[in-house]
MARSEKOL-858135 format. One record per residue (C-alpha): x, y, z. Coordinates in steps of 0.02 Angstrom, whole numbers, padded with zeros to 5 digits, always signed. Example, Ala and Ser with C-alpha at 12.3 -4.5 7.8 and 13.67 -1.06 7.14 Angstrom:
2
+00615-00225+00390;+00684-00053+00357;
END
This chain:
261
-01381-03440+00018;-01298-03628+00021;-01312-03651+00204;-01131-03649+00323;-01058-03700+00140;-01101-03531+00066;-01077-03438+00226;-00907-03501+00276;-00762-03339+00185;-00665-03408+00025;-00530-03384+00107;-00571-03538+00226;-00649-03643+00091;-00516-03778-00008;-00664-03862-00069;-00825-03823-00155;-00971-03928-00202;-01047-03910-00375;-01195-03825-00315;-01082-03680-00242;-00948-03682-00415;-01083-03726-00538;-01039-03882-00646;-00966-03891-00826;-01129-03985-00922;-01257-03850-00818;-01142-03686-00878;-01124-03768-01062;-01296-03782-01084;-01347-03614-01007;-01440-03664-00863;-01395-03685-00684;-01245-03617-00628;-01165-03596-00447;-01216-03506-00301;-01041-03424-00293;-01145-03323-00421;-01263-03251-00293;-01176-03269-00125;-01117-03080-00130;-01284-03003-00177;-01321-02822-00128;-01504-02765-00081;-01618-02725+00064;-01601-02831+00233;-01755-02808+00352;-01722-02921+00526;-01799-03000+00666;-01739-03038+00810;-01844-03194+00887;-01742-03221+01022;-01548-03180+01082;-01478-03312+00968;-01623-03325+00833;-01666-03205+00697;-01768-03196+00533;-01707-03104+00385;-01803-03032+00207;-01689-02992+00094;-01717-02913-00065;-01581-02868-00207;-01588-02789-00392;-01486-02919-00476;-01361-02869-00616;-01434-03036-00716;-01522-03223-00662;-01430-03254-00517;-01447-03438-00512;-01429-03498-00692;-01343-03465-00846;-01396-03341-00978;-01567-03432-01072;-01560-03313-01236;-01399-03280-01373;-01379-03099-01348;-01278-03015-01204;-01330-02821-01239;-01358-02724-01078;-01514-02609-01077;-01597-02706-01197;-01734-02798-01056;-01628-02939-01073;-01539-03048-00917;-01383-02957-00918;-01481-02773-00897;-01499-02740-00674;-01694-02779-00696;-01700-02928-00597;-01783-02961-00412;-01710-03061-00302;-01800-03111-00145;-01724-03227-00013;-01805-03283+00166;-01678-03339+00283;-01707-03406+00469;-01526-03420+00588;-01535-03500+00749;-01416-03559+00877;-01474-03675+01020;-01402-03744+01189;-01271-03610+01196;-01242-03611+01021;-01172-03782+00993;-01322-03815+00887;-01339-03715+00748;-01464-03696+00587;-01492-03579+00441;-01621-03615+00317;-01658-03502+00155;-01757-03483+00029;-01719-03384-00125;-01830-03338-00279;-01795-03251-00425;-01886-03212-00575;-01793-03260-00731;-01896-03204-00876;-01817-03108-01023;-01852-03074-01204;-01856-03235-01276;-01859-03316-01121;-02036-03272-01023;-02118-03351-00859;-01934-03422-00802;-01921-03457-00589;-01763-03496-00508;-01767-03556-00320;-01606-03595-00202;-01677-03698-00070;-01539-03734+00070;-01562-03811+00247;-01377-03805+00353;-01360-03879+00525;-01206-03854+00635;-01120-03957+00804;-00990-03847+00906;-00886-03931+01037;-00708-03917+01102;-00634-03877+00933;-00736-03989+00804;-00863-03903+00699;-00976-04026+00585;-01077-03950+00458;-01219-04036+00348;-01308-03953+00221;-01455-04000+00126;-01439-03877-00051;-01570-03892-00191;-01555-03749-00346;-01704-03774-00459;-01730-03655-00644;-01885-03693-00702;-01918-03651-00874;-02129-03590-00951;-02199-03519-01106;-02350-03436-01095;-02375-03490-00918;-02366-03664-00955;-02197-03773-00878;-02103-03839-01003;-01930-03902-00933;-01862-03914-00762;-01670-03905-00689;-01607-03952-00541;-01448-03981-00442;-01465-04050-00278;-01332-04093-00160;-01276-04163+00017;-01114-04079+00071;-01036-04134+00243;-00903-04031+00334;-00767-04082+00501;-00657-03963+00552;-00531-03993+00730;-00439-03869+00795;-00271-03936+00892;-00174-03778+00957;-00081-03738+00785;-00154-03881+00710;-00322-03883+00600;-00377-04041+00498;-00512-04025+00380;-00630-04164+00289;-00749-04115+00171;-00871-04227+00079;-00996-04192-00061;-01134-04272-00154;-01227-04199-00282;-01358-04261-00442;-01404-04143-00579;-01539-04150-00697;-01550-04038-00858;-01726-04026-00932;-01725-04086-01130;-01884-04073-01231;-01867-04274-01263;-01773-04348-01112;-01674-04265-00972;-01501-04268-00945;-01450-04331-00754;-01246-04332-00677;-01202-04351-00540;-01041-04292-00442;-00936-04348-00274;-00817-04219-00221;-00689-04249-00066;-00563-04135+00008;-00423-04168+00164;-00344-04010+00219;-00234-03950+00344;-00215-03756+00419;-00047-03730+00533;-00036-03577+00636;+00114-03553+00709;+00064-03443+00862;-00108-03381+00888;-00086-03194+00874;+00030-03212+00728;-00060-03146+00570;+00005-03299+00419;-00077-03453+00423;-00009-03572+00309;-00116-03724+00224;-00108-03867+00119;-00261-03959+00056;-00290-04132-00084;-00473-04131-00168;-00534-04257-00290;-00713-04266-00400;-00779-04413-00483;-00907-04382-00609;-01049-04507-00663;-01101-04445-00817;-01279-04457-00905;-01251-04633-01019;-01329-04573-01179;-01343-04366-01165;-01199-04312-01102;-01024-04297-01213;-00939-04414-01088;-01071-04569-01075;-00980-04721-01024;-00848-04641-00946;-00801-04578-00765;-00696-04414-00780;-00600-04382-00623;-00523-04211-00572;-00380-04173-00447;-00315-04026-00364;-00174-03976-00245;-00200-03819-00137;-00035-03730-00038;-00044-03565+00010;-00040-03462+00165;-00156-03329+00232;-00140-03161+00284;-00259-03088+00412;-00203-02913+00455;-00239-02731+00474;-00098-02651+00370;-00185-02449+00395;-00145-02451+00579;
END
């Protein structure tokens, strides 16, 4: 799920794009959230292995509610066949492969869920992500291609639509003790009304910077600036003809040890 993005540990990620951390009109109005929501899923895993360095992967989980969006009915009651009761199927295809001696590197995934509930019948979310990777004497680029869909029936019929999709965009060198990071994200939302939809969209940076002072030393310390500007809807949403903008500083240090030794 969400490409290298949703595959890289939190513990190496400063930034996230909305489609991983969900964004603040989609959670309001209850439909798509974040993959951060899914990325930890439990289930089945059947594999195979095409070749040394390329593998397909079914997965299939029994979700504790819909994954991929935010709760569609009022009540929260567990056990009562609603989206918070572990009745859920999710079902995810995902393809890995590494080429020319694994400096190329893809991982495309599908994921499909079935989001009906009392009060809320014939609902479909999908998480469509495509992630391509360059390795090469220290740099890593990423690119991934992330589109989270929750469409939204009665009877059968489609009514309303929501979608996030988004570009995110990834360097990463590796100097000795020295790591810069640039991260770069683009991402337009649409939520489904029953007159007009609602569309944002959202630019996200992030500059960060890992020291290690020796290689088999377990702290690594880390400091990292990220910055989103938001362009919201210009009649539907509560912030039409403005441009909020978000900062945050990150410093912290990591510790990457086996203390039960």
């Amino acid at each position: 799920v969400g490409g290298f993005e949703g595959n890289t540990s939190s513990s190496d990620m400063y930034l996230t794009s909305v489609a991983n951390s969900g964004t603040q009109a989609g959670i309001k109005a209850g439909k798509i959230y974040g993959l951060s929501n899914v990325e930890y899923y439990t289930g089945v895993q059947l594999a195979y292995n095409i070749a040394d360095t390329q593998k397909i992967e079914l997965h299939v989980a029994n979700t504790e509610g819909n994954v991929g969006q935010g709760y569609p009915i009022a009540t929260t009651t567990v056990g009562k066949g609603d989206v918070t009761a572990q009745n859920k199927t999710l079902t995810g295809l995902i393809y890995r492969g590494g080429f020319a001696e694994k400096t190329f590197n893809l991982i495309a995934s599908y994921h499909f869920e079935d989001a009906s509930g009392s009060g809320a019948k014939d609902n479909k979310v999908a998480l469509t992500a495509f992630g391509f990777e360059y390795l090469i004497s220290g740099l890593t680029a990423q690119l991934d291609f992330l589109a989270n869909s929750y469409d939204r029936a009665a009877g059968g019929v489609p009514t309303t639509k929501d979608s996030l999709n988004s570009t995110v965009l990834t360097f990463k060198y590796k100097m000795d003790q020295w790591t810069p990071i640039l991260k770069v994200a683009m991402s337009d939302e649409k939520i489904g009304g029953a007159a007009s939809d609602e569309k944002n969209k959202y630019t996200d940076y992030g500059v960060a910077v890992e020291y290690t002072p020796k290689a088999d030393q377990v702290f690594r310390y880390h400091i990292a600036y990220n910055a989103r500007s938001v362009k919201p809807d210009e009649t539907l949403n509560a912030f039409a003809g403005k441009t909020p903008n978000s900062t945050q500083i990150v410093l912290g240090t990591r510790i990457l040890a086996d203390f039960l030794k």
